[in-house]
C-alpha positions as CSV (number, residue, x, y, z in Angstrom):
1,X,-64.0,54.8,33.2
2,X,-62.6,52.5,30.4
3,X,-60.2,53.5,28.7
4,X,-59.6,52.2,24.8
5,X,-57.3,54.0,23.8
6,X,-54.8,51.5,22.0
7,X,-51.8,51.6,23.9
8,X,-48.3,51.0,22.1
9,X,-46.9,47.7,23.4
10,X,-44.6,45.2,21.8
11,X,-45.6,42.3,20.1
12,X,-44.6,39.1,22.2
13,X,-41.3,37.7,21.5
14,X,-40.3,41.0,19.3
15,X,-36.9,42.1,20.1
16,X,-36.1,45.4,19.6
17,X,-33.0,47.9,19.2
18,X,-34.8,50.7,21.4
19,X,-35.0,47.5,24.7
20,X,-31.2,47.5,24.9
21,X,-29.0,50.8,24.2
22,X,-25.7,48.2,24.0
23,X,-27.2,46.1,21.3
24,X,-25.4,45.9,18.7
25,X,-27.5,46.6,15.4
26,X,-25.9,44.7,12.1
27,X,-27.5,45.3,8.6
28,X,-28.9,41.5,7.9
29,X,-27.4,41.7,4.2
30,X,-24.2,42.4,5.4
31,X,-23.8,40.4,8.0
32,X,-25.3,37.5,6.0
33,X,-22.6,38.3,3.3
34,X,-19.4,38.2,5.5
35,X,-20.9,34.8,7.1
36,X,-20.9,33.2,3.7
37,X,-17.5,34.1,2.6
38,X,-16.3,33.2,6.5
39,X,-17.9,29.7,6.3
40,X,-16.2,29.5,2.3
41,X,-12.4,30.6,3.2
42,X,-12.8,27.6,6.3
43,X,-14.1,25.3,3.9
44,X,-11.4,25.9,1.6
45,X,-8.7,26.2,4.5
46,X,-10.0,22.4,5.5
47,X,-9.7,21.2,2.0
48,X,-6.6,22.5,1.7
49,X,-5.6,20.9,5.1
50,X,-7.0,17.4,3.9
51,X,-5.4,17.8,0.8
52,X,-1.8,18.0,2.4
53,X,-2.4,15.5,4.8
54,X,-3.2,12.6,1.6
55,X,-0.9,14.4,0.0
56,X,2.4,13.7,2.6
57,X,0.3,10.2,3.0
58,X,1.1,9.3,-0.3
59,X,4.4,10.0,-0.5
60,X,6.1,8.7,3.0
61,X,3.0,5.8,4.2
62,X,1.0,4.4,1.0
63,X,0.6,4.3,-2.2
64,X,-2.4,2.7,-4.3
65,X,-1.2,0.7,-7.5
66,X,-2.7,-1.2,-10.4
67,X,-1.8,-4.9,-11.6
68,X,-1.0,-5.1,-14.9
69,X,-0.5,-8.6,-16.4
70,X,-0.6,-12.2,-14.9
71,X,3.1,-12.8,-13.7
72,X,1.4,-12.9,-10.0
73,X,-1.5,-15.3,-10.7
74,X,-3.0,-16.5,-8.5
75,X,-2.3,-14.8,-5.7
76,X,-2.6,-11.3,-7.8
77,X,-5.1,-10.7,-10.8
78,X,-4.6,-8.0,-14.0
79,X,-6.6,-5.0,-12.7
80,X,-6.9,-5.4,-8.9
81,X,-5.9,-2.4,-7.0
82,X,-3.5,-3.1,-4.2
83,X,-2.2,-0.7,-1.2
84,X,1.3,-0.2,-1.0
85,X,3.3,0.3,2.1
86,X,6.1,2.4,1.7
87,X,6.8,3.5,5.8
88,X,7.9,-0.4,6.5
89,X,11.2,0.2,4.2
90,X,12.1,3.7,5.1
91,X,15.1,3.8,7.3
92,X,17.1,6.8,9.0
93,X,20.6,5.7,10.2
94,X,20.9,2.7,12.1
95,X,16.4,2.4,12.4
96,X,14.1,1.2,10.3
97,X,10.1,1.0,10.3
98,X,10.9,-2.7,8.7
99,X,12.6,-4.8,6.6
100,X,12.1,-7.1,3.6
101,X,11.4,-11.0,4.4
102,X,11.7,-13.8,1.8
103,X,7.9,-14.2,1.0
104,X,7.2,-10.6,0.8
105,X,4.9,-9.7,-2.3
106,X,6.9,-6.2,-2.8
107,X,7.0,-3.5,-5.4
108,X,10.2,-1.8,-7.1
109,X,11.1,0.2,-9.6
110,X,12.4,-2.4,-13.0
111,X,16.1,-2.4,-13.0
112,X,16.3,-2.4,-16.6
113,X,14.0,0.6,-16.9
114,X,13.2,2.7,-13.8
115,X,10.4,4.2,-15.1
116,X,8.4,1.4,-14.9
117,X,7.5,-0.6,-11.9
118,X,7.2,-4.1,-12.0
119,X,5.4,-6.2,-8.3
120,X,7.2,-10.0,-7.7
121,X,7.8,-12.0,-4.7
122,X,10.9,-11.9,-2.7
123,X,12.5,-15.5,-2.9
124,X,16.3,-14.9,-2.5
125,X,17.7,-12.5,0.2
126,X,21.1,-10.9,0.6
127,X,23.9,-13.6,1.2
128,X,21.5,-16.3,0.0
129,X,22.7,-18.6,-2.9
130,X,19.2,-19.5,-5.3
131,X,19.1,-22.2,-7.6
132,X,16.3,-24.1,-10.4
133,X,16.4,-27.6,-11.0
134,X,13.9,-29.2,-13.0
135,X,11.6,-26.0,-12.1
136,X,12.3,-26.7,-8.0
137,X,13.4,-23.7,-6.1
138,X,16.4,-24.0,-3.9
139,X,17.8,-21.3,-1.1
140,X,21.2,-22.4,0.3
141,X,20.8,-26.0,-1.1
142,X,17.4,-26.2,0.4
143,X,14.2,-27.2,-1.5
144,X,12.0,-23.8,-1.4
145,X,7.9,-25.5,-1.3
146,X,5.9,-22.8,-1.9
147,X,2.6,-23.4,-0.8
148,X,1.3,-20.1,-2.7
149,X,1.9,-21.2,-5.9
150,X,-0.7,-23.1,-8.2
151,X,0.7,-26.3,-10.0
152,X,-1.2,-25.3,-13.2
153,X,1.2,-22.3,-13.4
154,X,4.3,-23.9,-12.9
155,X,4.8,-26.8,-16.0
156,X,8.1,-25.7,-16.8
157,X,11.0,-27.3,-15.6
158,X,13.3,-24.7,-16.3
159,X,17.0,-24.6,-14.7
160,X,19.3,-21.8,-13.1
161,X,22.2,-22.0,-12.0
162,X,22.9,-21.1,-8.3
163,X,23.5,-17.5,-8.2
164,X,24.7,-15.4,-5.1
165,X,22.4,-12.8,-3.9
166,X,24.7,-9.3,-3.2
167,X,24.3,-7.7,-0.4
168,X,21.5,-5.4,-0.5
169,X,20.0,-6.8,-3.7
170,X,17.1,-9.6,-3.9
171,X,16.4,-12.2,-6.0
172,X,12.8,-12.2,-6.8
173,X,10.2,-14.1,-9.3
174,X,6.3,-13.9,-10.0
175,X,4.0,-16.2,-8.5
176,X,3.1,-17.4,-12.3
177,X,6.7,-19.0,-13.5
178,X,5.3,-20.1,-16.5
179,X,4.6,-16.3,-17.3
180,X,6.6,-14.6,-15.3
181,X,10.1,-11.7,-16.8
182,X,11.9,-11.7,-12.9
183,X,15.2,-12.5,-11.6
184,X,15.6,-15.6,-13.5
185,X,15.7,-13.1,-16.7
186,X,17.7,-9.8,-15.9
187,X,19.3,-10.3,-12.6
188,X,18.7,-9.2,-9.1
189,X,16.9,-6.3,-8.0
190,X,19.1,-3.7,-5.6
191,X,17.5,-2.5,-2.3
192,X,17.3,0.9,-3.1
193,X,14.8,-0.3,-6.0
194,X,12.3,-1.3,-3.7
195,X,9.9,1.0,-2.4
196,X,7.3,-0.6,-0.9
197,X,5.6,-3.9,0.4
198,X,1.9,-4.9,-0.7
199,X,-0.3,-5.6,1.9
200,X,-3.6,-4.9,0.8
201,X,-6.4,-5.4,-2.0
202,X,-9.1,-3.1,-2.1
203,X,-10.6,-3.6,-5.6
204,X,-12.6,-5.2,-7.7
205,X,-12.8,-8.6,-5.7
206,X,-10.9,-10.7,-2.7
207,X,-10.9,-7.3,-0.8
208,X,-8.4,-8.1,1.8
209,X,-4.9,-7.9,3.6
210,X,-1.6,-9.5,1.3
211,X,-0.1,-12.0,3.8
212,X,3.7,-12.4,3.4
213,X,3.6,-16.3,1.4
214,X,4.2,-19.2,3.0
215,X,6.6,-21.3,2.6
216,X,9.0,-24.1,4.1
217,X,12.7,-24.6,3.3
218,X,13.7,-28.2,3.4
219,X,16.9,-30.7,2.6
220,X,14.4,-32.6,0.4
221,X,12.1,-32.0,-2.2
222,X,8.9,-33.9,-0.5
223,X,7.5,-32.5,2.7
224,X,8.8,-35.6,5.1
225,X,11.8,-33.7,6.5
226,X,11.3,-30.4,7.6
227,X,14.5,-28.2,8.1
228,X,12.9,-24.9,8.7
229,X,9.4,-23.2,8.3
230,X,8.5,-20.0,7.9
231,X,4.2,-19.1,7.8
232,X,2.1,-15.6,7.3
233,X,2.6,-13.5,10.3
């Protein structure tokens, strides 16, 4: 009448080969295996990827530097790390990402000595005539006021006579005059020098965008007549 005979029926939610004659059956070792070394060679094909990409980043768009000394105080400090850009100067033919502006806090390779690399500000351009009287900065017989420049680092009232800016070479000094081996010293810097524009500070303090300095160029050394002006853009 009853029968209790155990009858052979799958547990619930048990899958098994025998229900399906196109399952495929993988040994779980195996198949554990290859997905381990499948997930390892994509890891390392990303890293690889990544790698190429900050590599070619490096070269043609940025470039991170150190400071080292206090020719730039205070608008730059010994140890700060600063972003270069490199992509504004490049140029191929007749275009160019950018060019250099008086102002510009840029980086270049030290005439005297290419290995090194020194960072100044760009006060002369090509065709422009510079000269120092009494410590005054003047472009084309105009007084250069440099409203980047701290008066507590500018004492000396050193003199230059006007020099010529070539073309393609810039006449550039440190923000710090008192303390400051630049243009005054050993000449103009040539364009081809110059590989790249600061423009930001990422470390240890005043994290932040490099604005190009501001300045005004006037026929007189007090800040009555104003000739031309020229701000952070």
């Amino acid at each position: 009448m009853f029968d209790f005979a155990k009858k052979k029926q799958p547990d619930f939610g048990v899958i098994n080969a025998d229900d399906d004659n196109d399952i495929e059956v993988h040994k779980l070792k195996n198949a554990s295996r290859q997905g381990i070394w499948i997930e390892f060679v994509k890891l390392v094909r990303d890293f690889v990827f990544v790698l190429a990409v900050f590599m070619l980043f490096l070269v043609f768009v940025a470039q991170p530097v150190v400071v080292e000394g206090t020719s730039m105080l205070p608008t730059l400090h010994e140890g700060e790390r600063l972003i270069v850009n490199k992509l504004i100067y490049y140029k191929i033919e007749r275009f160019s990402w950018g060019h250099i502006e008086r102002g510009d806090v840029v980086v270049f390779w030290y005439p005297r000595d290419p290995d090194r690399s020194y960072v100044k500000r760009v006060i002369g351009l090509p065709g422009d005539t510079v000269e120092i009287r009494n410590g005054i900065v003047y472009v084309n017989g105009q007084v250069m006021h440099e409203f980047y420049l701290d008066e507590s680092y500018n004492q000396a009232d050193g003199n230059l006579a006007p020099k010529k800016v070539e073309d393609h070479y810039y006449f550039v000094m440190g923000d710090n005059r008192d303390n400051s081996s630049d243009s005054r010293i050993w000449g103009l810097v040539p364009e081809k020098y110059v590989y790249g524009k600061v423009f930001f500070r990422w470390l240890p303090s005043n994290i932040g965008r490099i604005k190009r300095g501001e300045y005004e160029l006037n026929e007189k050394a007090d800040n009555d007549t104003r000739a031309e002006s020229e701000s952070d853009r």
